[in-house]
Residue frames relative to the residue before (quaternion, step in Angstrom):
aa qw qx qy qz dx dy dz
X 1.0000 0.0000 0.0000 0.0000 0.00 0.00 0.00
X 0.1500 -0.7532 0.6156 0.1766 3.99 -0.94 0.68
X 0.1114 -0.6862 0.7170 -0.0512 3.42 -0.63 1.47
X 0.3190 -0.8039 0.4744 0.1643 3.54 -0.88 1.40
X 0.6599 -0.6473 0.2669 0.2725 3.61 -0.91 0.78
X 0.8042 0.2018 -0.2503 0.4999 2.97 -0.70 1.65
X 0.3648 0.6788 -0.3099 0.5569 2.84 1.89 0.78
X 0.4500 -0.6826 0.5429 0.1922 3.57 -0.73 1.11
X 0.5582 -0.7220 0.3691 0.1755 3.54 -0.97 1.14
X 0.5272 0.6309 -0.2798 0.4958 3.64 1.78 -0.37
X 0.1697 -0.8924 0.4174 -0.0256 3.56 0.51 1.12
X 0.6724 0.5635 -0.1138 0.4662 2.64 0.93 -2.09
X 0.6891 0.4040 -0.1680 0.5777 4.23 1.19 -0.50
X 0.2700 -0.8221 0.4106 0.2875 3.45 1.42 -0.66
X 0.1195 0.7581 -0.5913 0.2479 3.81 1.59 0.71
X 0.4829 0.6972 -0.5175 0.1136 3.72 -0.18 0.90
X 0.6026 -0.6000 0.3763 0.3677 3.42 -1.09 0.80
X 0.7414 0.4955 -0.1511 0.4266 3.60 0.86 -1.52
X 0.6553 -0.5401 0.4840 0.2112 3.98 -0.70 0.58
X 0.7715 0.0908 0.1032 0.6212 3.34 0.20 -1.79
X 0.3704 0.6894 -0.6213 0.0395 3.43 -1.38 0.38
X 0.2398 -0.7830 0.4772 0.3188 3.57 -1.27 0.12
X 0.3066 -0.7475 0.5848 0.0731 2.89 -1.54 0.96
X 0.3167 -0.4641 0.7834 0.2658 3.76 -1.57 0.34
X 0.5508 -0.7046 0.3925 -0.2148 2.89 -1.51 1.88
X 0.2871 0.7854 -0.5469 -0.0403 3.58 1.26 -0.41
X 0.7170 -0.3281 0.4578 0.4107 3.44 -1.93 0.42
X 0.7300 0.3857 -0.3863 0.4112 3.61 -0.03 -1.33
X 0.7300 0.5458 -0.2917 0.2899 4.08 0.42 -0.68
X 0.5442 0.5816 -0.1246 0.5917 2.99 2.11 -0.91
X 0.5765 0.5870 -0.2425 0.5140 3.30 1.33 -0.28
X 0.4636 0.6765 -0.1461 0.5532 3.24 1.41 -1.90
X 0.8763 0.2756 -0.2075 0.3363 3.04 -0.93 -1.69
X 0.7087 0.2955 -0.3670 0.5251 4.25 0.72 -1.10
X 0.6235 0.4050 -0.5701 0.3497 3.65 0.28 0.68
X 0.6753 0.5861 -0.1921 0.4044 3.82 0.85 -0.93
X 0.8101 0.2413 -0.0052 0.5344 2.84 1.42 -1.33
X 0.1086 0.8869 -0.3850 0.2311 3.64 1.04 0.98
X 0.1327 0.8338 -0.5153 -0.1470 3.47 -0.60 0.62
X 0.6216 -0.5530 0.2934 0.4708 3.19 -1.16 1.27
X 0.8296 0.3295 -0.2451 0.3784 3.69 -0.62 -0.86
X 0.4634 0.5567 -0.6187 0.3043 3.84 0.68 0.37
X 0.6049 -0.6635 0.3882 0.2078 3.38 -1.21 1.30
X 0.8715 -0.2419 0.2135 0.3694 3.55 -1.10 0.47
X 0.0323 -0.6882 0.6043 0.4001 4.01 -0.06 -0.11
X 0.4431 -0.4981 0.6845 0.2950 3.61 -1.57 1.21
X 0.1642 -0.7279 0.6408 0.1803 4.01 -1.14 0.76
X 0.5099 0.4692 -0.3975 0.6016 3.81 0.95 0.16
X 0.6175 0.6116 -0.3682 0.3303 3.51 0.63 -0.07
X 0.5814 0.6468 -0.0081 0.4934 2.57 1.39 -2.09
X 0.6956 0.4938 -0.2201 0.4731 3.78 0.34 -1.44
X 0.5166 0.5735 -0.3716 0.5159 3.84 1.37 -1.10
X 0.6930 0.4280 -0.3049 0.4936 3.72 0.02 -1.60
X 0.7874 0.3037 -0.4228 0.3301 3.75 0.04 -1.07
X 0.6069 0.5492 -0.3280 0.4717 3.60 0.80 -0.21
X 0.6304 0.3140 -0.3879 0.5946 3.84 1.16 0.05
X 0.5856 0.5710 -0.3732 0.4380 3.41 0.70 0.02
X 0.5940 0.5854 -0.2939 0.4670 3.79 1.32 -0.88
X 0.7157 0.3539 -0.1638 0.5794 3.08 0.94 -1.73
X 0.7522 -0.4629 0.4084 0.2305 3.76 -0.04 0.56
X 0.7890 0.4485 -0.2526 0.3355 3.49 0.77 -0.84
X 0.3808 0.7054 -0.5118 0.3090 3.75 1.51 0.67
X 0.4928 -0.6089 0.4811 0.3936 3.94 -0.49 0.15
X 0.1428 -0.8824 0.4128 0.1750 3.77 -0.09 0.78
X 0.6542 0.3890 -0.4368 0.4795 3.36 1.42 0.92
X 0.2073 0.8140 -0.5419 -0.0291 3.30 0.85 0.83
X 0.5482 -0.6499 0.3905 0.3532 3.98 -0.95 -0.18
X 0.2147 -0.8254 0.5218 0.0186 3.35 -0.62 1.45
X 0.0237 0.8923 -0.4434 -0.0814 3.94 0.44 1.44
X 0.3266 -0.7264 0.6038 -0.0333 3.66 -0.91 1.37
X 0.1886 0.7974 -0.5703 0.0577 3.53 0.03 0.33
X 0.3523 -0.8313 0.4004 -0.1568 3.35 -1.03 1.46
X 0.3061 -0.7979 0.5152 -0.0649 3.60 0.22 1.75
X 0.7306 -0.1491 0.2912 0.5994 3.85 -0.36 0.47
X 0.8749 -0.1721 0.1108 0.4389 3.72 -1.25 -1.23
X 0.6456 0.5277 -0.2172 0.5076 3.47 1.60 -0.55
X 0.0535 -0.6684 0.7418 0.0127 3.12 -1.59 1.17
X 0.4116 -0.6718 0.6157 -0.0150 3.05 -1.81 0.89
X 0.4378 -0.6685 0.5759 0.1726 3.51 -0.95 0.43
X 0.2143 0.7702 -0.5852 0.1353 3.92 0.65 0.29
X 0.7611 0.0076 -0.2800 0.5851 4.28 0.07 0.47
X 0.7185 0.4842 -0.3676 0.3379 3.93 -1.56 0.17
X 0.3568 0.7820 -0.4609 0.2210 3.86 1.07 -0.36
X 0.5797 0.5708 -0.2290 0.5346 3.50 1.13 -1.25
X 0.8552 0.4320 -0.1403 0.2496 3.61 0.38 -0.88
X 0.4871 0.5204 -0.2241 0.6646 2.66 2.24 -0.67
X 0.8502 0.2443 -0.3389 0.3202 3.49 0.37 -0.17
X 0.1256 0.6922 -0.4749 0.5287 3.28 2.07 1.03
X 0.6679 0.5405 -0.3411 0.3813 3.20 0.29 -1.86
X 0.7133 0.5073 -0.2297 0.4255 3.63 0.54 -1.71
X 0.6380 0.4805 -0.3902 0.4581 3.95 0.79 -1.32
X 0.7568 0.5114 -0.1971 0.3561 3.76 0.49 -1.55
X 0.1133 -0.9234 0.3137 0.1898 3.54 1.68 -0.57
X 0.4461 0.6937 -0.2520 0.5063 2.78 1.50 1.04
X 0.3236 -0.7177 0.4798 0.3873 4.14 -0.47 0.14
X 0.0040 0.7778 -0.6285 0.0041 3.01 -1.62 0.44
X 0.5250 -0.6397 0.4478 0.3386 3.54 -0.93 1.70
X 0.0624 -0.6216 0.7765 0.0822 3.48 -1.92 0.88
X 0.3632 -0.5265 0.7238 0.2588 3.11 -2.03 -0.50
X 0.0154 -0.8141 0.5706 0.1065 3.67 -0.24 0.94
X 0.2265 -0.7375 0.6349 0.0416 3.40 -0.71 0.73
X 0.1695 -0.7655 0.6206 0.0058 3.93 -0.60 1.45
X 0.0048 -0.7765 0.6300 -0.0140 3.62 -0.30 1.06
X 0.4093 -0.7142 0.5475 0.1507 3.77 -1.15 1.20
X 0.1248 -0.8078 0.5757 0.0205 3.86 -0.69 0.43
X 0.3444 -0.7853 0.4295 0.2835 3.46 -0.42 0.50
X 0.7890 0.0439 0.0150 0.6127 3.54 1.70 -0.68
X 0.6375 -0.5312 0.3662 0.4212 3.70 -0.80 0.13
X 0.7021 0.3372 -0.5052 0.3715 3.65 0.72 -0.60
X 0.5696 0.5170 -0.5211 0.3697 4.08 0.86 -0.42
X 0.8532 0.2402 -0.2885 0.3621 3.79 0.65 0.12
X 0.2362 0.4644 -0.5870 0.6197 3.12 1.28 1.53
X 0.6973 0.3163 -0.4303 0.4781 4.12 0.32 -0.49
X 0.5064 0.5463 -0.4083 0.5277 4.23 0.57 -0.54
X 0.5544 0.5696 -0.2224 0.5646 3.72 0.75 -0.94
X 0.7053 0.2479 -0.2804 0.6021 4.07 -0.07 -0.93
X 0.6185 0.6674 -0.3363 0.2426 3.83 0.31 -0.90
X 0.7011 0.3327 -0.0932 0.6238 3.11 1.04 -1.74
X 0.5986 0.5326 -0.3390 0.4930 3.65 0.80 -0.60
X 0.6388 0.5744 -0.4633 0.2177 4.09 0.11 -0.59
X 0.7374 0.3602 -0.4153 0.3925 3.30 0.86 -0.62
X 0.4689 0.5629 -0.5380 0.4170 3.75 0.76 0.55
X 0.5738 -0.7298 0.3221 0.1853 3.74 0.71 0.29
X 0.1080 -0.9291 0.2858 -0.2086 3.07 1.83 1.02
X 0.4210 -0.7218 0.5251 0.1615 3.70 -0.30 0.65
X 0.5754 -0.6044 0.4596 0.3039 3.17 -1.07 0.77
X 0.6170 0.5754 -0.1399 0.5183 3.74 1.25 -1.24
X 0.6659 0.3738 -0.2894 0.5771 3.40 0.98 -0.99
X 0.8239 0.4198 -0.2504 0.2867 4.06 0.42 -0.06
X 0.4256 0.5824 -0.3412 0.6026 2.64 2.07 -0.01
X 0.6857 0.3630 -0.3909 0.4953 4.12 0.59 -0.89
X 0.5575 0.5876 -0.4527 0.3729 4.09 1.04 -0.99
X 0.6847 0.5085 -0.3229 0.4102 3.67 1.33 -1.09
X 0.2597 -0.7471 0.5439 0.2803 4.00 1.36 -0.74
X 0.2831 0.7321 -0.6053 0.1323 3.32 0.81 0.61
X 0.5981 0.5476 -0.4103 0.4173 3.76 0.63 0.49
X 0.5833 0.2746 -0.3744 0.6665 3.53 1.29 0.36
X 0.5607 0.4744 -0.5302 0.4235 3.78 0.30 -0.07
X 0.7122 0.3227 -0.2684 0.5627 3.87 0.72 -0.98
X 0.3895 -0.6164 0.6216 0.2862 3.65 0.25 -0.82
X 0.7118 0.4182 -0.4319 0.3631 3.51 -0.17 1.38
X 0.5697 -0.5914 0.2555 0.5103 3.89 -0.22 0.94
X 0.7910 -0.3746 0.3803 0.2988 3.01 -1.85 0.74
X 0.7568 0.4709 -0.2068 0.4035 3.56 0.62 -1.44
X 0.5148 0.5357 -0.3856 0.5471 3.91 1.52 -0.58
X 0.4914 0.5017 -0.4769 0.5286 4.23 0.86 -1.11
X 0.8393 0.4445 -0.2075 0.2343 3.58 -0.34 -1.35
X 0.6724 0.3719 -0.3204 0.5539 3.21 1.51 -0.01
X 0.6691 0.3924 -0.3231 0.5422 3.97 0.97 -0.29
X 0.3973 0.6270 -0.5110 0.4335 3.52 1.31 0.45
X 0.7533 0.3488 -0.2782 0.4832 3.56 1.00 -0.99
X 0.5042 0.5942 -0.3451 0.5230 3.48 1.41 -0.11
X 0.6463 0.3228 -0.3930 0.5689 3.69 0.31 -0.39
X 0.6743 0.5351 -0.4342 0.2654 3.73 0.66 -0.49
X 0.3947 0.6271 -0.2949 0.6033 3.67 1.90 -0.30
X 0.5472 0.6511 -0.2689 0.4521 3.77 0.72 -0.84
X 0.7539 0.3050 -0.2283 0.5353 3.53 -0.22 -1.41
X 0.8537 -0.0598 -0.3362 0.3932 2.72 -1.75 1.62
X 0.6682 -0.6004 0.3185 0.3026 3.55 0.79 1.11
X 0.6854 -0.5454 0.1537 0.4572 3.50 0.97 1.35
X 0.0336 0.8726 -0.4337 0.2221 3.62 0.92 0.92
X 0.7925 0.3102 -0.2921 0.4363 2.89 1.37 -0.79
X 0.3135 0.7032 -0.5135 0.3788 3.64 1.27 1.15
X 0.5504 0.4280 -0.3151 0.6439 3.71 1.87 0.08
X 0.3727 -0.8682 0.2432 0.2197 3.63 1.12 0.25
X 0.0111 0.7595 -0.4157 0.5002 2.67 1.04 2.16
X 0.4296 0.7250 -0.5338 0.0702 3.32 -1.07 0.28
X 0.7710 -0.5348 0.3076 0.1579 2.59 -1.04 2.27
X 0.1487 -0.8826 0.4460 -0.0031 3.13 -1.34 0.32
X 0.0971 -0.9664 0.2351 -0.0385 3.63 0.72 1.49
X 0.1874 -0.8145 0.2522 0.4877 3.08 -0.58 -0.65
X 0.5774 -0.4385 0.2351 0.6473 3.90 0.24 0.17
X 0.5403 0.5326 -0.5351 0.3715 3.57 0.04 -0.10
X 0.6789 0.5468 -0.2016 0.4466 3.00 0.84 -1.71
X 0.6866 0.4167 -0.3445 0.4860 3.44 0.43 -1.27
X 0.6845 0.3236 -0.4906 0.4313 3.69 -0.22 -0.56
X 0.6022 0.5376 -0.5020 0.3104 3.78 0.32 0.31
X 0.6434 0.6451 -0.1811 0.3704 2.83 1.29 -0.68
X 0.5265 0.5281 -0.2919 0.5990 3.25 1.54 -1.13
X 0.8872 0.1925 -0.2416 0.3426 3.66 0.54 -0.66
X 0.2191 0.6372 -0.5931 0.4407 3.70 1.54 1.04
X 0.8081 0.2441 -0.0896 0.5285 3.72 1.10 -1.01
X 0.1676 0.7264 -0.6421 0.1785 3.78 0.73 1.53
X 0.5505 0.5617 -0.4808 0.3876 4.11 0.61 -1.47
X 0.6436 0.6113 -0.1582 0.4325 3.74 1.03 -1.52
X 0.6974 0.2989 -0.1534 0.6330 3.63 0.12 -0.76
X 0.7115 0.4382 -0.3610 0.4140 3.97 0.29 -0.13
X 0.6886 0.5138 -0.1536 0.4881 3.10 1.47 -0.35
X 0.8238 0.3329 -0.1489 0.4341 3.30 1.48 -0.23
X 0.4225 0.6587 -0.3173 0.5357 2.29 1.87 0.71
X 0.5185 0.6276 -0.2513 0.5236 2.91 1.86 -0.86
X 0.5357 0.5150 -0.2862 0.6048 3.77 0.66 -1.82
X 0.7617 0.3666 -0.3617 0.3932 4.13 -0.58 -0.69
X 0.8754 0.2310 -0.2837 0.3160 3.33 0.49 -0.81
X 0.3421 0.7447 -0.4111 0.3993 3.06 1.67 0.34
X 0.7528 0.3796 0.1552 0.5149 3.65 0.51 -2.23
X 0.7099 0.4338 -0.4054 0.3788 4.19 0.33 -0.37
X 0.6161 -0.5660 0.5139 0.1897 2.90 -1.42 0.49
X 0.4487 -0.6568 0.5495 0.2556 3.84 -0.09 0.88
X 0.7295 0.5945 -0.2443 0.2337 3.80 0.61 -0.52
X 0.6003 0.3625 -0.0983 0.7061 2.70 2.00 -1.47
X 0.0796 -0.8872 0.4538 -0.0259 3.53 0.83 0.35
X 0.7086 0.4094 -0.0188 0.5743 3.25 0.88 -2.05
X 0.7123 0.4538 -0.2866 0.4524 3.82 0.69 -0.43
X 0.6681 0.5339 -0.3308 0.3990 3.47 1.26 -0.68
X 0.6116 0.3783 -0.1939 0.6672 3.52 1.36 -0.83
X 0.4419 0.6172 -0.6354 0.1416 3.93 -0.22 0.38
X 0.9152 -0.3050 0.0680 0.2543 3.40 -1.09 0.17
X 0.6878 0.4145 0.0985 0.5877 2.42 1.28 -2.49
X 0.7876 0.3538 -0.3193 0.3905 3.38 0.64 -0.20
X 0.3371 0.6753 -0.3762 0.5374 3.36 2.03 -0.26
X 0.6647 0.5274 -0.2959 0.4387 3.64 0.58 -1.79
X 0.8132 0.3567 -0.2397 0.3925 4.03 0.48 -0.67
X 0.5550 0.4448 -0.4887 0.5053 3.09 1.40 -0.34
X 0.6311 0.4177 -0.5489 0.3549 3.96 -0.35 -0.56
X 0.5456 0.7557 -0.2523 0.2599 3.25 0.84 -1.21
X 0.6516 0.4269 -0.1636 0.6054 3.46 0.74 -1.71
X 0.7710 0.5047 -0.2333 0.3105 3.79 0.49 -1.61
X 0.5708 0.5217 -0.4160 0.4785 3.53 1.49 -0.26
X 0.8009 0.3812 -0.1841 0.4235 3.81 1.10 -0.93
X 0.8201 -0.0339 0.0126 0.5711 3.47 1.49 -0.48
X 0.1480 -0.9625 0.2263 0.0205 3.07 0.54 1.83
X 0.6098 0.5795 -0.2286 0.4899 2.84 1.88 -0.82
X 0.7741 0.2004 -0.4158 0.4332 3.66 0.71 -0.50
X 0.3187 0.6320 -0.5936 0.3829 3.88 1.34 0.32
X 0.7830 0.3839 -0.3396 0.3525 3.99 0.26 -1.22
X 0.7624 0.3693 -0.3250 0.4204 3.17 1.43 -0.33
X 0.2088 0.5400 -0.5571 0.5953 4.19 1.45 0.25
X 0.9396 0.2149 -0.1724 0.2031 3.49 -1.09 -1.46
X 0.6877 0.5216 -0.3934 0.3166 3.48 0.98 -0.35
X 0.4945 0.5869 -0.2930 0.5703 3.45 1.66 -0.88
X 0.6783 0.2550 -0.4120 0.5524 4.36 0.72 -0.06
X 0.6384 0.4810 -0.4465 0.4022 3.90 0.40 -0.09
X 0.7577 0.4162 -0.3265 0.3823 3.32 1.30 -0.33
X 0.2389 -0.8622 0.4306 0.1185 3.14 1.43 -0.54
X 0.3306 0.7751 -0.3452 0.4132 3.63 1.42 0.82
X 0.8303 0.0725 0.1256 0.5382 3.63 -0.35 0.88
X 0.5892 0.6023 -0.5188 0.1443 4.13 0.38 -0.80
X 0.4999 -0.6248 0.4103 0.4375 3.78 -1.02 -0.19
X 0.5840 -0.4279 0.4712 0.5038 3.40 -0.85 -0.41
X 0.8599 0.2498 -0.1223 0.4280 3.38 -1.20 0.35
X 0.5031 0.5526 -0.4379 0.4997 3.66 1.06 0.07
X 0.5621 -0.6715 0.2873 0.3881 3.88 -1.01 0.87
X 0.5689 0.6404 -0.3479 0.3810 3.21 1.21 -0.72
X 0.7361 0.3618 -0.2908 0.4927 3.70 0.78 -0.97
X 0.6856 0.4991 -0.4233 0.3187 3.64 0.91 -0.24
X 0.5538 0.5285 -0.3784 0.5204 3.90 1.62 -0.11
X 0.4844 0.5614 -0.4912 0.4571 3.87 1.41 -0.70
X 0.7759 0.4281 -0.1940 0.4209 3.07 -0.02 -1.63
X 0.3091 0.5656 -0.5160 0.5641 4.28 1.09 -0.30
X 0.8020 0.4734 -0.2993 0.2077 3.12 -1.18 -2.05
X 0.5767 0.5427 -0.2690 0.5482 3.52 1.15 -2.03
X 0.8552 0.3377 -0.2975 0.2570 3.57 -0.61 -1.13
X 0.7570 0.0120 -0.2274 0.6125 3.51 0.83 -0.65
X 0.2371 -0.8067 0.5367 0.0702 3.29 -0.79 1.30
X 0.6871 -0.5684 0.3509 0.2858 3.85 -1.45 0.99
X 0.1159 0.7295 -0.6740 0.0091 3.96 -0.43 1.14
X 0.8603 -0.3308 0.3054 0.2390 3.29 -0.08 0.30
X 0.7696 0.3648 -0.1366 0.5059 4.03 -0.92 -0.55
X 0.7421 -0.3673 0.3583 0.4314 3.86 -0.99 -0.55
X 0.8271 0.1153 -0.3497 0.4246 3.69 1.25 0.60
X 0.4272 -0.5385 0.6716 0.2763 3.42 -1.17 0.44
X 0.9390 -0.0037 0.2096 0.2727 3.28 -1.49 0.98
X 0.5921 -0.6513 0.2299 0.4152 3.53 1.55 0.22
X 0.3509 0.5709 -0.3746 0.6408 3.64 2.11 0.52
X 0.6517 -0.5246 0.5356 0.1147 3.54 -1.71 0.60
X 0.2737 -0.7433 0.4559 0.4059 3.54 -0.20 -0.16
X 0.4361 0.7001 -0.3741 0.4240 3.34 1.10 0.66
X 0.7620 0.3452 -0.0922 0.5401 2.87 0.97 -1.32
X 0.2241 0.6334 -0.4909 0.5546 3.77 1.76 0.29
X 0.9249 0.1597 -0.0964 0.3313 3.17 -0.30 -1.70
X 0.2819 0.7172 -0.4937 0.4030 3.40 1.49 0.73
X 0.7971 0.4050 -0.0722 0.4420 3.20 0.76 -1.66
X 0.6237 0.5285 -0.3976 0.4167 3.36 0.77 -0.49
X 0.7222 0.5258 -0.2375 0.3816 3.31 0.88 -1.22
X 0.4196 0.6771 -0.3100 0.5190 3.75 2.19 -1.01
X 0.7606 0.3105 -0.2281 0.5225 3.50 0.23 -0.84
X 0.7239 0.2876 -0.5130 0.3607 3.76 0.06 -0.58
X 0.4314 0.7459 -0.3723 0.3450 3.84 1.41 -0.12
X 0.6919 0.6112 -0.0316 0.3830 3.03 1.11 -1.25
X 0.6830 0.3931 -0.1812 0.5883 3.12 1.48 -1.45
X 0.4981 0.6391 -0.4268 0.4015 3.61 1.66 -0.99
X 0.7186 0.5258 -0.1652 0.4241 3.67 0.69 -1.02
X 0.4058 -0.7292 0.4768 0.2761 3.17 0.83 -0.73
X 0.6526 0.4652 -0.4097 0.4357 3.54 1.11 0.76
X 0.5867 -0.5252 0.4565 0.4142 3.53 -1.35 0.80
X 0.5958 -0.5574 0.4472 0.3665 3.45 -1.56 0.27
X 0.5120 -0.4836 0.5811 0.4078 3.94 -1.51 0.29
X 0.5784 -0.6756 0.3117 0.3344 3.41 -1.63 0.45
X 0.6088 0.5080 0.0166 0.6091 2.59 1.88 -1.26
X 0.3035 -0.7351 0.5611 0.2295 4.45 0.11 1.52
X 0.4972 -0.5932 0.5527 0.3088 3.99 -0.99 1.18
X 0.3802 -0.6283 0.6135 0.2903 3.56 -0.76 1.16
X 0.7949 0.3210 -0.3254 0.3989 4.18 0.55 -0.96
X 0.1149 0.7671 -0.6307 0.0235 3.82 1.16 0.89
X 0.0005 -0.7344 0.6716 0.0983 3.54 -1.39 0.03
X 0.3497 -0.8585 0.3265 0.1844 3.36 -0.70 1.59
X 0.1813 -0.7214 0.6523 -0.1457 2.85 -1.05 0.97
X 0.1139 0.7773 -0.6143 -0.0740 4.04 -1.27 -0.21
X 0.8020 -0.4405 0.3315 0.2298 3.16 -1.31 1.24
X 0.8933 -0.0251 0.1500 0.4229 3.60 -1.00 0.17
X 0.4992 0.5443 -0.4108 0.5347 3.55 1.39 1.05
X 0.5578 -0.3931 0.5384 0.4945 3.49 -1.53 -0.11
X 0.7897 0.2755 -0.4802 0.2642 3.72 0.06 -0.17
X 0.3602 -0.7161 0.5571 0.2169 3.52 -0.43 1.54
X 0.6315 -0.4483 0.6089 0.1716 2.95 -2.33 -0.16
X 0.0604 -0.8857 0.4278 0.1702 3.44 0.11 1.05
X 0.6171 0.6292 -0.2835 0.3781 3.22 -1.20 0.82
């Protein structure tokens, strides 16, 4: 085994003084280290992967300094690049020389981002980098609320652009900033929903396009956003023709499946209407009977004016 100088003898735990050093691998330590040193959000192990590496390893032709990256939170380290190889190590049952590379972090979310970094060129899901990031313990609201104002902040970027039926293109890095340029926002309406919806319309209250206006309104005009949006999630008592009962009664009729329509409507024309009514209520006028075929979107008491 080569234990580099000035390097504590306690391998197997990695108690070492030096950052970078290389080591001779045995199965049993490789074993050790992805149990001890596990990180929640490291993706499936591919076992057809794995079986590849231990078989380039037999035949000589694996690179025996690849980089093993450890990265290291207060007392806790994590495995965040080399999983695949360590459990080569284990299939091939044999050692095999690394470079380990100890990287310091000041906090778990900077090594959930180090994580998407080294991870992107493995073709990572958007979904799978948003949960690797925990942005649902960083704001404080389940995993499954992140996964739905993920597609809601994605309406967001460039100030609802994609109501001209556009949509922007990022990369996950980027995007998980975004979700959290708009945590104060998404912690709050999560609140306002589970406070005031209906348990029925469940899937309609949290859809994209209407997610996308509610942060929206609540970043620029919070009080009459909690009061517009909580009085449609409850759906209690409204009149006819008042904006609030015409977006309840919206939500109910064409309901959220998924892909580029809602209920047999565009997502354009989602956020056409949603934004018609909170306009309406912004103003103080009941809704028309008949939705203006030439609406153009626009919302109340925001930076996006009303052209014209």
């Amino acid at each position: 085994m080569s234990i580099p100088e000035g390097a504590y003898q306690i391998i197997d735990t990695l108690v070492v003084r030096q950052k970078d050093f290389e080591i001779d691998v045995t199965p049993e330590q490789a074993e050790r280290w992805l149990t001890q040193f596990r990180y929640e959000y490291q993706r499936p192990i591919n076992k057809r992967h794995v079986i590849f590496l231990a078989s380039e390893m037999a035949k000589g032709r694996f690179s025996p300094h690849t980089m093993i990256k450890i990265a290291e939170c207060g007392e806790e380290k994590f495995i965040i690049d080399g999983y695949h190889r360590l459990s080569a190590v284990m299939e091939n049952k044999k050692p095999h020389h690394f470079f380990v590379k100890l990287i310091p972090f000041p906090n778990m979310e900077e090594i959930a981002k180090e994580y998407i970094r080294t991870d992107i060129n493995r073709k990572r899901t958007l979904d799978e980098a948003v949960s690797i990031a925990a942005l649902h313990e960083i704001i404080g609201v389940p995993a499954k609320y992140i996964r739905k104002v993920s597609s809601a902040v994605k309406i967001l970027k460039n100030d609802f652009i994609t109501a001209g039926g556009y949509t922007p293109i990022v990369s996950n890095e980027d995007h998980i900033k975004d979700i959290l340029s708009w945590k104060d926002e998404i912690a709050f309406s999560y609140q306002l929903i589970s406070k005031h919806a209906r348990k029925t319309y469940a899937a309609e209250n949290a859809r994209r396009t209407i997610l996308g206006i509610l942060l929206y309104v609540l970043r620029y005009q919070k009080e009459k956003a909690l009061m517009f949006f909580s009085n449609v999630y409850a759906d209690d008592g409204l009149k006819q023709g008042t904006p609030e009962k015409a977006l309840a009664d919206y939500l109910k009729t064409f309901k959220a499946k998924g892909g580029t329509t809602i209920g047999g409507v565009s997502t354009a024309y989602d956020l056409m209407y949603v934004a018609y009514c909170w306009n309406r209520f912004f103003t103080g006028n009941n809704v028309k009977r008949a939705f203006p075929k030439d609406y153009v979107f626009y919302l109340e008491g925001t930076p996006i004016k009303r052209r014209g």
